[in-house]
C-alpha positions in Angstrom: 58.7 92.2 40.0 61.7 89.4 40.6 59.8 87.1 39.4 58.5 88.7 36.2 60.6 88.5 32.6 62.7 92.1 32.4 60.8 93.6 29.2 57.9 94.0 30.9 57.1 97.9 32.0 56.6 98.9 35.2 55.1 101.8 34.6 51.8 100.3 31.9 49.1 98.1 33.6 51.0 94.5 34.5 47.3 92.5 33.7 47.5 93.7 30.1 51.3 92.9 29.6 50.7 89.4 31.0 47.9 88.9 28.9 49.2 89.5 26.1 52.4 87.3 27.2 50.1 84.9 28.0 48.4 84.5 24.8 51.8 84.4 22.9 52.8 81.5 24.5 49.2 79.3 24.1 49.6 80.6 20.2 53.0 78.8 19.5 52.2 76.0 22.2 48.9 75.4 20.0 50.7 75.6 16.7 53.8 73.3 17.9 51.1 70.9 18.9 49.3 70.6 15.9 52.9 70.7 13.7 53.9 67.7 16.2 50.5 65.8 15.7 50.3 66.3 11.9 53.8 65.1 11.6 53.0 61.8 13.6 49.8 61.7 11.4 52.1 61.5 8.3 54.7 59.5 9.4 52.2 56.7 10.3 50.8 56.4 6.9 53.9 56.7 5.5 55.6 54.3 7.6 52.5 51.7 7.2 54.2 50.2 4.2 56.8 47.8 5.0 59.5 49.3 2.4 59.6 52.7 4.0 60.4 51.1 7.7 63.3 49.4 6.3 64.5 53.2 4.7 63.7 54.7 7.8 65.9 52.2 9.9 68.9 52.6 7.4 68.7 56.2 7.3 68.5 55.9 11.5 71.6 53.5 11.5 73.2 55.4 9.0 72.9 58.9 11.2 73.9 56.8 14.4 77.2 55.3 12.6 77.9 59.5 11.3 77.4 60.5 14.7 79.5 57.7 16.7 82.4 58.9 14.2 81.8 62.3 14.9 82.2 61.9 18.5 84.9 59.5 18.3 86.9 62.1 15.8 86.1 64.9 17.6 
């Protein structure tokens, strides 16, 4: 049991804890995998016109500049 996370019980059936674990963790892997592949979806049409890249580079350099001053201030 060294091995297993501490909420499961030791005293109910270990299969249908780990199932159930188990089927938690393919739900949000599943839905963080769609979220991420919608999302580059998206940002490929969005970024297929030629105006939007050069937004999305000055909002990049812009961040970059904010953080380089944050960690030079800080």
């Amino acid at each position: 049991m060294v091995l297993l996370p501490p909420f499961l019980d030791s005293s109910r059936p270990l299969i249908v804890q780990l199932s159930v674990l188990i089927s938690v963790i393919l739900s949000i892997e599943l839905a963080s995998m769609l979220i991420y592949a919608t999302g580059g979806k998206t940002l490929r049409r969005v970024l297929g016109k030629s105006g939007n890249v050069r937004l999305m580079n000055r909002i990049a350099g812009t961040l970059m500049v904010g953080v380089g001053l944050w960690l030079a201030l800080g």
